[in-house]
VEXDREN-2710 file (C-alpha; in Angstrom, 1 decimal):
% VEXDREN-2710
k/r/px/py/pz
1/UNK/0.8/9.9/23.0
2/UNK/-1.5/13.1/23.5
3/UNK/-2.2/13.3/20.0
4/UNK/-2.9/9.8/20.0
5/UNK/-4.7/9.7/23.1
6/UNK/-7.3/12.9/21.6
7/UNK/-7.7/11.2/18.4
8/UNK/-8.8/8.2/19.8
9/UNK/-11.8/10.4/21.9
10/UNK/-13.1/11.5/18.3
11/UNK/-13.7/8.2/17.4
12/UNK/-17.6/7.0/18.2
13/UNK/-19.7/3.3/17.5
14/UNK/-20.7/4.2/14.4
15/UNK/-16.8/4.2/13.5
16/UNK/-16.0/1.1/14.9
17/UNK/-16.5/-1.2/12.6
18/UNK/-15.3/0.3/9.8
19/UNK/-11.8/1.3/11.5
20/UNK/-11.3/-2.8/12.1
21/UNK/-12.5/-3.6/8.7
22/UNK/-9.5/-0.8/7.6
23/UNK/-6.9/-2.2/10.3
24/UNK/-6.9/-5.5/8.8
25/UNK/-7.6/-5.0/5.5
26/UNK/-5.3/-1.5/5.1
27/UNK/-2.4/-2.3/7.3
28/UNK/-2.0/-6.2/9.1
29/UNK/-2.9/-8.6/6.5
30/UNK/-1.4/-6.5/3.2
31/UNK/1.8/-6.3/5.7
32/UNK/2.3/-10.1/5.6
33/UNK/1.1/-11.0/2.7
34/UNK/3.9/-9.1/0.9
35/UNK/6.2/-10.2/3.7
36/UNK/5.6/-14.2/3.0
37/UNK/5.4/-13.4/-1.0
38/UNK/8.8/-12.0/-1.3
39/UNK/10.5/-14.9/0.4
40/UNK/10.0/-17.0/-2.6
41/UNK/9.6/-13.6/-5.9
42/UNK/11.3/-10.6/-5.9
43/UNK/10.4/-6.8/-5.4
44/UNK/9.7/-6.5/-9.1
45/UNK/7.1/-8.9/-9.8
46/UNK/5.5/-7.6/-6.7
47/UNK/5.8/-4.2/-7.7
48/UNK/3.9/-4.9/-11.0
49/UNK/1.1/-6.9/-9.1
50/UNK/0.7/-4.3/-6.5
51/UNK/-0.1/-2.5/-9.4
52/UNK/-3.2/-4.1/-9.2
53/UNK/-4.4/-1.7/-7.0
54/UNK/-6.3/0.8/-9.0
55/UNK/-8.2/-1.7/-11.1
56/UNK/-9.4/-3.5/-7.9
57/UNK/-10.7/-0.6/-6.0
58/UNK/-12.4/0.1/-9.2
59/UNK/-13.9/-3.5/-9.8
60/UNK/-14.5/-3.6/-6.2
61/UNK/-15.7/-0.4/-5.7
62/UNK/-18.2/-0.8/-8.5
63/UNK/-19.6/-4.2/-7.7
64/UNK/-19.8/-4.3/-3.3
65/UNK/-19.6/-0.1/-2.8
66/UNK/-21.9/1.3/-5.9
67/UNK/-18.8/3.2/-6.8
68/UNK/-19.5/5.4/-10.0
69/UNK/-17.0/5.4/-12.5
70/UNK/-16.3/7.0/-16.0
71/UNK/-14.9/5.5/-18.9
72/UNK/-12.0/7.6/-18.3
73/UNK/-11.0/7.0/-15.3
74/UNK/-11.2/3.5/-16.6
75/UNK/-8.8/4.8/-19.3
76/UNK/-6.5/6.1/-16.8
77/UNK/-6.2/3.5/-14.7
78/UNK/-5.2/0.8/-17.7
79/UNK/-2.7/3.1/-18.9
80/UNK/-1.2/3.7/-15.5
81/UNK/-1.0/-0.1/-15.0
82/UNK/0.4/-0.5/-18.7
83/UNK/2.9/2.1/-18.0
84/UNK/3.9/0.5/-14.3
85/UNK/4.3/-3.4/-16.2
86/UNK/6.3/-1.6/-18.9
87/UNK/8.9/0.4/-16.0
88/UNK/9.5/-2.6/-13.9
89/UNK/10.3/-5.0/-16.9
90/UNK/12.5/-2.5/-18.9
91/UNK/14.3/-2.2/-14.8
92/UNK/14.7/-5.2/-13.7
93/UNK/16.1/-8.7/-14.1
94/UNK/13.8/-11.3/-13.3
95/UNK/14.7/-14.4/-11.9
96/UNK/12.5/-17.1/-13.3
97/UNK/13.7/-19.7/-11.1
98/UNK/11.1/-18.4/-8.5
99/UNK/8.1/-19.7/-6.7
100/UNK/5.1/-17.6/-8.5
101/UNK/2.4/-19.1/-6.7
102/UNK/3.2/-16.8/-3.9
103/UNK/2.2/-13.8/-6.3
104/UNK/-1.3/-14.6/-4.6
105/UNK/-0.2/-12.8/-1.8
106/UNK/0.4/-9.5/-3.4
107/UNK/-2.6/-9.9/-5.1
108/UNK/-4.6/-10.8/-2.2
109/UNK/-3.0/-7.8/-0.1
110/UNK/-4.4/-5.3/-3.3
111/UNK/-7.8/-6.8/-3.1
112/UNK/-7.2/-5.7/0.5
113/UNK/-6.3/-2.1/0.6
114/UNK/-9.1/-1.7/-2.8
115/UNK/-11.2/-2.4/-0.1
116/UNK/-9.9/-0.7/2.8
117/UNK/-9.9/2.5/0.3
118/UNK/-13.3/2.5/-0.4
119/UNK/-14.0/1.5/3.1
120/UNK/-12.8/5.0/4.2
121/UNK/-14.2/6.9/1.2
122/UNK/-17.5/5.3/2.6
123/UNK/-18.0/5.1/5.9
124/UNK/-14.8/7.5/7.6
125/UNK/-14.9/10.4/5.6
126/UNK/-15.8/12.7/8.3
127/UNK/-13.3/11.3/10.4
128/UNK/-9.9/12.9/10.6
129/UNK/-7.3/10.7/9.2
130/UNK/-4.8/10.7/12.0
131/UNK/-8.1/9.1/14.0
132/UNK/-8.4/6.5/11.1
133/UNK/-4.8/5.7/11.7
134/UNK/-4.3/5.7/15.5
135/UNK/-7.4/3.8/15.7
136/UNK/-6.2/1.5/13.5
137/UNK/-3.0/0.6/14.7
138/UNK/-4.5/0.2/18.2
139/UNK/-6.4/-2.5/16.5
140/UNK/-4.0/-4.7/15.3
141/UNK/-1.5/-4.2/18.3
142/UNK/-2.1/-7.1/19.6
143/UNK/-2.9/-9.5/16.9
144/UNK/0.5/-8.3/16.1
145/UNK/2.6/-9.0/19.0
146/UNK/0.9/-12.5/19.0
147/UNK/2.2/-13.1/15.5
148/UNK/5.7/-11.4/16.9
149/UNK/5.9/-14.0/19.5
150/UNK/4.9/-17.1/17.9
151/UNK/7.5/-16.4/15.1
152/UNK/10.1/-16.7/18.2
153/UNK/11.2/-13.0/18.3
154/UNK/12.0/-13.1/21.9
155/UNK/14.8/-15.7/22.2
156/UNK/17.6/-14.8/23.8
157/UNK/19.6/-15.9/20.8
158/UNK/17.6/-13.7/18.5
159/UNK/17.2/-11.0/20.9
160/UNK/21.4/-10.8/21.7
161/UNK/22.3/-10.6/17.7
162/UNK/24.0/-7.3/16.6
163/UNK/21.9/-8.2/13.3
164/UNK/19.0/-7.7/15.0
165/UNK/19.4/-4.4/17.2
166/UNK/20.3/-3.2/13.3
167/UNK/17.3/-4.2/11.9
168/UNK/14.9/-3.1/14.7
169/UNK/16.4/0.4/13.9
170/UNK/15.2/0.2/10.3
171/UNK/12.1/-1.0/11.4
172/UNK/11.4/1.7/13.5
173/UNK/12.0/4.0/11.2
174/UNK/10.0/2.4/8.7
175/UNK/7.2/2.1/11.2
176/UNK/7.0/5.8/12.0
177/UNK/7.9/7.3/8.5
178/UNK/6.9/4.8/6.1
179/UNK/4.3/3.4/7.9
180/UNK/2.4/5.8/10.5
181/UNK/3.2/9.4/8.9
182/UNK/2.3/7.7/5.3
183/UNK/-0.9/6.2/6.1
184/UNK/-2.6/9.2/7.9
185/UNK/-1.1/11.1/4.2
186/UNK/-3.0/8.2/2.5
187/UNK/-6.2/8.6/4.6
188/UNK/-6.4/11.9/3.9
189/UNK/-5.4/11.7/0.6
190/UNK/-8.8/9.3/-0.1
191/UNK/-10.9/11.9/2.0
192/UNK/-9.9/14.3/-0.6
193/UNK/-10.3/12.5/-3.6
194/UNK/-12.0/9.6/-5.2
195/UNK/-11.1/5.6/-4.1
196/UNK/-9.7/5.5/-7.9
197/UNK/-7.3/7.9/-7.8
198/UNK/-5.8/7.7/-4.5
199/UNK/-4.8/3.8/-5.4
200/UNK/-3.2/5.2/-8.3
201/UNK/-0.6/6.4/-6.0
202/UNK/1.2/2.8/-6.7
203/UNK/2.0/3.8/-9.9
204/UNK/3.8/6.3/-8.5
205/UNK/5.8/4.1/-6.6
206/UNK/8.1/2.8/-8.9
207/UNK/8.9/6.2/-10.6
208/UNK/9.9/7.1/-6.7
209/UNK/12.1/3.9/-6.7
210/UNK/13.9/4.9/-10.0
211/UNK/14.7/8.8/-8.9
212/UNK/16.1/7.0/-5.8
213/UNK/18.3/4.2/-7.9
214/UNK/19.6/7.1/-10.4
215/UNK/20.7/9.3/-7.2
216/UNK/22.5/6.6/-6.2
217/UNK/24.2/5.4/-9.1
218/UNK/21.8/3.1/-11.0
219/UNK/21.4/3.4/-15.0
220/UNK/18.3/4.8/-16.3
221/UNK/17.2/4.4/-20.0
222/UNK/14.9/6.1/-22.3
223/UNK/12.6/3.5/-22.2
224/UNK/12.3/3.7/-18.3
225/UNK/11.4/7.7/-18.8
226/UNK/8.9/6.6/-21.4
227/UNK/7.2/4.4/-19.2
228/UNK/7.1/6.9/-16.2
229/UNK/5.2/9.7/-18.5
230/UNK/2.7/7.2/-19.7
231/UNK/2.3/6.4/-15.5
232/UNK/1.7/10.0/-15.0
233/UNK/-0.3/10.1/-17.8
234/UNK/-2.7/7.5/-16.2
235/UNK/-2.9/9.0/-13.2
236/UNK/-4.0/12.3/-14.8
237/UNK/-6.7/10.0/-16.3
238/UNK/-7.8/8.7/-13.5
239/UNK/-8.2/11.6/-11.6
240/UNK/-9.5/14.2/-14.3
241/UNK/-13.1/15.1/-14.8
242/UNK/-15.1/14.5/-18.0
END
C-alpha cells in the first residue's frame, strides 16, 4: 500500500491521459478479449495470433507514433513470428471444430497492447514503471468490479462453491505474479528498449510454455527446438543495431 500510495504522488496531469490510454489498452480490454476468445479456440491458435504483437507495434508504431524502423528489425520480427507459427503447430493438436471468428479477439487485444507499448515509449518514459502500473490498475478498478458484478460473481450460490474459493486462489496468484510483478518488468522493459523489441517478448512465450511442458512430462521434438532457435533468432533481429 505505501509503495503504491508514493507511486501514485509521482504521477502529474501531463501523465494522465496517457496512463488511461495504457490501463485500457495494456491491461482491461486485452484481459477479456482473450478471456471471451478462448471460450470458443484454444490456447494455441491464440498463442500464434498473439504473435501478432511485434508486427503491430511496428505497423502501428510507424503509421500513428512516427516510429523509425530498420529493415532489420523488420527482418527480425517476421522471423520471430515464422518461428512462433512453426512451434505452436509442430505442439499442438488443433481442433478444427472451433468457432474462429472469435480469433478477432486476440487480434483485437494485440492491436491493443502495440499501442499501449508505444504509448509508454512515448509519452511515460520518464515515469517509473511501478507508477505506470499502480496508476493503471487504479484505473480500471472499478470498470472492473462493474464487469465482476454484472457477470453475477456475488451470488451466494457462486460465492459458497468449493470450486470457486479454489479458483480465487489461482487468481490471486496470477494477479500479483503474473499480472502486477510482470507488467511493471514489461514497463520497464519498453523504457529500456525500443516498442519493437519489447513485444517480441511473445515470442518468447511459447518457448517458456514448452520448458514448462518438458519439466513436466510432455514430449518435445527436434522440430519444436528448431523452431525456438529461429524465435530467438528473431528476437536478436529485432533488437540488434545496423
Amino acid at each position: 500500500m505505501i509503495i503504491g500510495y508514493k507511486s501514485l504522488r509521482k504521477i502529474n496531469k501531463v501523465h494522465y491521459k496517457p496512463i488511461v490510454a495504457s490501463a485500457f489498452l495494456g491491461t482491461f480490454f486485452p484481459v477479456y478479449f482473450f478471456a471471451l476468445a478462448e471460450t470458443e479456440i484454444d490456447s494455441a491458435i491464440a498463442s500464434i495470433l498473439n504473435s501478432l504483437t511485434p508486427l503491430n507495434t511496428l505497423i502501428f508504431g510507424y503509421f500513428f507514433f512516427k516510429s523509425i524502423f530498420n529493415k532489420q528489425q523488420l527482418i527480425g520480427v517476421v522471423v520471430g513470428f515464422l518461428g512462433t507459427l512453426l512451434l505452436i503447430i509442430s505442439g499442438a493438436d488443433l481442433n478444427p471444430n472451433q468457432n474462429y471468428m472469435f480469433s478477432i479477439f486476440v487480434i483485437l487485444a494485440s492491436v491493443c497492447y502495440a499501442f499501449n507499448v508505444n504509448i509508454i515509449k512515448l509519452h511515460l518514459q520518464k515515469l517509473n514503471a511501478t507508477s505506470i502500473t499502480t496508476g493503471s490498475f487504479v484505473i480500471i478498478t472499478i470498470p472492473a468490479l462493474i464487469v465482476l458484478i454484472c457477470t453475477g460473481f456475488f451470488n451466494k450460490e457462486t460465492l459458497q462453491s468449493p470450486v470457486v474459493h479454489q479458483s480465487i486462489l489461482y487468481i490471486i496468484v496470477l494477479s500479483v505474479v503474473g499480472t502486477g510483478i510482470a507488467k511493471i518488468c514489461f514497463n520497464r522493459l519498453v523504457q529500456l528498449s525500443t516498442p519493437i523489441f519489447s513485444s517480441s517478448v511473445t515470442y518468447v512465450i511459447p518457448i517458456v510454455a514448452l520448458i514448462w511442458g518438458f519439466l513436466d512430462g510432455e514430449k518435445m521434438n527436434l522440430l519444436q527446438l528448431v523452431a525456438a532457435v529461429i524465435i530467438l533468432i528473431g528476437v536478436f533481429l529485432a533488437n540488434r543495431k545496423a
